[in-house]
C-alpha positions in Angstrom: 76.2 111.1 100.7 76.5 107.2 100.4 79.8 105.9 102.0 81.0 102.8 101.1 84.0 100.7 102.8 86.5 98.3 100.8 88.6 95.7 102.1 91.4 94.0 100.2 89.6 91.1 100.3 86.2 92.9 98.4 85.4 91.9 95.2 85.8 94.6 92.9 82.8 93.7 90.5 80.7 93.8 93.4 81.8 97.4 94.7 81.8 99.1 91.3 78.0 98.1 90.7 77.4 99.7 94.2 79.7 102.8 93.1 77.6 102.9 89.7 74.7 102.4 91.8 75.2 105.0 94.0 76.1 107.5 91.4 73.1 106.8 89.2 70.3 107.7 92.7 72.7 110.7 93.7 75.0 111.8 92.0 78.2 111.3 94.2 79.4 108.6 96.6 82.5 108.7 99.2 84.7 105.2 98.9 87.1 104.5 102.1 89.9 102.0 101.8 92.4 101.4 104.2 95.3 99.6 103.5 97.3 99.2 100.0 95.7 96.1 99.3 91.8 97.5 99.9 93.4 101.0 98.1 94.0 98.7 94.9 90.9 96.9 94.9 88.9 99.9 95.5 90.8 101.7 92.3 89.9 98.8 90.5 86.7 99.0 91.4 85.9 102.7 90.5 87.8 101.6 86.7 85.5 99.0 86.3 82.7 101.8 87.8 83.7 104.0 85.2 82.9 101.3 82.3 79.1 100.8 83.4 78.4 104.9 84.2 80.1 106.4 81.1 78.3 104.5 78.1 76.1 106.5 77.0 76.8 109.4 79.4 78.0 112.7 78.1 80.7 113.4 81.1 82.7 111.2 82.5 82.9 111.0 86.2 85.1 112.7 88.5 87.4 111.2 91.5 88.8 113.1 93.9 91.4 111.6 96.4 91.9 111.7 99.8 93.6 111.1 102.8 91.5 110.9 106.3 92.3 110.0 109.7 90.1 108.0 112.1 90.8 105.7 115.2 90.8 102.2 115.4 90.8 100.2 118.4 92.5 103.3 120.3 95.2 103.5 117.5 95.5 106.4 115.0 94.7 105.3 111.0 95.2 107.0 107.8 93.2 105.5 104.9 92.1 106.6 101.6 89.0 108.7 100.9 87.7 109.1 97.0 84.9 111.3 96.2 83.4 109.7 92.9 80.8 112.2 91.0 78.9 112.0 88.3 
């Protein structure tokens, strides 16, 4: 599975064509965002996703939210995890 990484300052045009990317070679793609202002451009990002994948697709796709943990620079993080599937 593809994992991509969002900052607040990512533009979100840019990560939804590699979320619709990703989803169109296989199917499902993990997103991490940490911090609320890489959280909001990564939820724009999969809405603006969503527009390019679903015309002309029967389903629409699926996001699953999540919390994960990992360490940075010695200090303990909790970010944002979606799980975007076609």
């Amino acid at each position: 599975m593809e994992v991509l990484k969002v900052a607040s300052r990512s533009n979100p045009n840019s990560v939804a064509g590699a979320i619709a990317g990703a989803l169109e070679e296989r199917g499902v793609v993990e997103v991490h965002a940490i911090g609320a202002g890489a959280v909001n451009q990564c939820v724009k990002a999969i809405a603006i996703a969503r527009r390019l994948v679903e015309k002309g697709a029967d389903a629409p796709i699926k996001v699953i939210p999540g919390f994960m943990e990992l360490k940075i620079a010695g200090e303990d993080k909790t970010g944002i995890r979606f799980i975007i599937e076609k």
